[in-house]
N, C-alpha and C positions, 0 to 999 in steps of 0.2 A: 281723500285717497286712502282709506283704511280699507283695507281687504282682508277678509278673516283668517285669520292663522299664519298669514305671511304678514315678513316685517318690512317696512318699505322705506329705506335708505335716500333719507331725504337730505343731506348734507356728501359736500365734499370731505370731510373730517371723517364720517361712519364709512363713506367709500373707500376712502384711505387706510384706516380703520379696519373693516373687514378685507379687503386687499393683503393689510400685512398681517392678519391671522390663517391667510389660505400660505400665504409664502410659508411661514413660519411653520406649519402644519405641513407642507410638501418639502421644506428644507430636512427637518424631522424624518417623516419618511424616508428623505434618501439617506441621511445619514446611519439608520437602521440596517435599510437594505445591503448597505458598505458593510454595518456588520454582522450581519445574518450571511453575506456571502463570503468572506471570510472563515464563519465559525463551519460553512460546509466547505470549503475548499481543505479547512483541515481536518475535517471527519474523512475527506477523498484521503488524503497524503497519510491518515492512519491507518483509513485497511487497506492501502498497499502497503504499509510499514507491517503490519499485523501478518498481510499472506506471507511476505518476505520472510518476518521472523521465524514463523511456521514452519515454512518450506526447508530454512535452513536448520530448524531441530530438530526435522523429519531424519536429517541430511546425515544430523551428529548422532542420532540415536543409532542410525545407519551404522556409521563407523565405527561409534561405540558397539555394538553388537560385533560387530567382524571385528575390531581387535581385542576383543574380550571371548574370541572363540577358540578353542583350544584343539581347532584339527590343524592348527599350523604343524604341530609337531609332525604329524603323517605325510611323510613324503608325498602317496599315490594322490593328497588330498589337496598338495600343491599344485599338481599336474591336472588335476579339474579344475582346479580355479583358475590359471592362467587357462586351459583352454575356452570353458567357457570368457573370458574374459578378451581372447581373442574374438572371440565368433560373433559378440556382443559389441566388436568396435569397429570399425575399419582400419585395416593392415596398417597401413601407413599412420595411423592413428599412436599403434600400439606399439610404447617404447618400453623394453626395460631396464630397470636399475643394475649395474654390479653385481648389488646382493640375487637380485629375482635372478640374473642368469646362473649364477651359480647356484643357487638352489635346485632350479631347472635340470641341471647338468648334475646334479645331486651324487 
C-alpha cells in the first residue's frame, strides 16, 4: 500500500495523531482571527476618534480666530454679525445674551 508521494496512515495512533495537529492548527487560526479582528475594530474606533478630533480643532481654530478679531470694537460691525447670524439660524433658534442685547441697543 505505498503510493508515491502520499503518506498512508496506517495506525489509529498516526490518525489520532494527525487529527490533533489539524485541531491544533484550526484552534491556532481562530485564535489569530480574534486577534486580527480586534486589532481592526480598533483601527475603526481611531479614525472616528481621529475625524472627531479634527472636526473639533477645525471648531477651535474657528473660535479662536473670531475672538482674536478686533472688529468687535466697531459697533456697525456688531450689527452684521448678529444679522448675518440671524439669517444663518432659524428665529426661534436665535437667543441672545444680556450682554448681545445691549450691545445691539448700543
Amino acid at each position: 500500500m505505498d503510493i508515491v508521494g502520499v503518506k498512508v496512515l496506517e495506525t489509529a495512533e498516526d490518525i489520532q495523531e494527525r487529527r490533533q495537529q489539524v485541531l491544533d492548527r484550526y484552534r491556532r487560526f481562530k485564535e489569530l482571527s480574534v486577534v486580527r479582528r480586534q486589532k481592526l475594530e480598533d483601527s475603526y474606533r481611531f479614525q472616528f476618534f481621529r475625524r472627531d478630533a479634527d472636526e473639533l480643532e477645525k471648531w477651535i481654530q474657528e473660535k479662536l480666530q473670531i475672538a482674536s478679531d478686533e472688529n468687535y470694537k466697531d459697533p456697525s460691525n456688531l450689527q452684521v454679525w448678529f444679522r448675518s447670524r440671524s439669517l444663518n439660524s432659524n428665529p426661534a433658534d436665535t437667543v441672545f445674551t444680556d450682554q448681545e442685547r445691549v450691545l445691539l441697543a448700543g
